[in-house]
Legacy VTK file of the C-alpha trace (Angstrom):
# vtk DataFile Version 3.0
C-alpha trace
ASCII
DATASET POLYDATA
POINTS 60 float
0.000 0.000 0.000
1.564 3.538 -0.803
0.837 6.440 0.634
-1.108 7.714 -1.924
-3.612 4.971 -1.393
-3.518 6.236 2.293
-4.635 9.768 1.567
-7.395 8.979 -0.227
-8.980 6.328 1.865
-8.201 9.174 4.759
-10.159 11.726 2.425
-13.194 9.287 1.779
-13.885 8.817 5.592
-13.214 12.606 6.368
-15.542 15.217 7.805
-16.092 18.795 7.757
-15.333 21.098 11.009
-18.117 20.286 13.601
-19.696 23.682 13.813
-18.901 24.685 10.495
-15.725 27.453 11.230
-15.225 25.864 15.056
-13.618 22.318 15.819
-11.341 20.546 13.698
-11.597 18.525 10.729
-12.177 14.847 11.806
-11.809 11.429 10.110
-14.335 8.698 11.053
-11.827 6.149 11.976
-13.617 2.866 12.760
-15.140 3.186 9.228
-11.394 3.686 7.686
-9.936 0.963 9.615
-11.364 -2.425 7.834
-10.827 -0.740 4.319
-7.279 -0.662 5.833
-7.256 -3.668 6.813
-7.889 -5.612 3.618
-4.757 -3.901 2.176
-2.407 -4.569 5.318
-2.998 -6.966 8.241
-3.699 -5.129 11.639
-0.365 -6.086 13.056
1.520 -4.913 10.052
-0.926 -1.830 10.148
0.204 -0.912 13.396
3.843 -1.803 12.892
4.014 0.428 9.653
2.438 3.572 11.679
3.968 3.146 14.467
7.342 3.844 12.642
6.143 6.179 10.811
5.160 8.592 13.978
7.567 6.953 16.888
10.676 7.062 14.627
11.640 3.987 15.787
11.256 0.373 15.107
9.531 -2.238 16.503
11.535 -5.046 15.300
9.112 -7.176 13.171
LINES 1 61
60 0 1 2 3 4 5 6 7 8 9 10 11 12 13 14 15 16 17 18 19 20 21 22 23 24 25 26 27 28 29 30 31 32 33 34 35 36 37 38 39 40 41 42 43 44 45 46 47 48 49 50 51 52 53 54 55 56 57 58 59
């Protein structure tokens, strides 16, 4: 899976602001995560972004 595919399976499950000009934008993630899912297993899932936002490995 490349990032690309990332973004716009983040993009698909995103929302607006809550209040229209108040909150933050928001992505509905327990929809997102089983389209995720069929493109990486959950352990590798959480491997991969873990890395990606710790820095370090987890050694799988």
């Amino acid at each position: 899976m490349i990032e690309e595919d990332v973004r716009t399976l983040v993009q698909k499950h995103a929302k607006g602001r809550g209040l229209r000009f108040l909150g933050e934008p928001r992505v509905n993630v327990p929809a997102l995560n089983p389209e995720l899912e069929v493109f990486m297993p959950r352990e590798e899932n959480h491997n991969l972004l873990w890395e990606r936002f710790s820095g370090t490995s987890l050694g799988s």
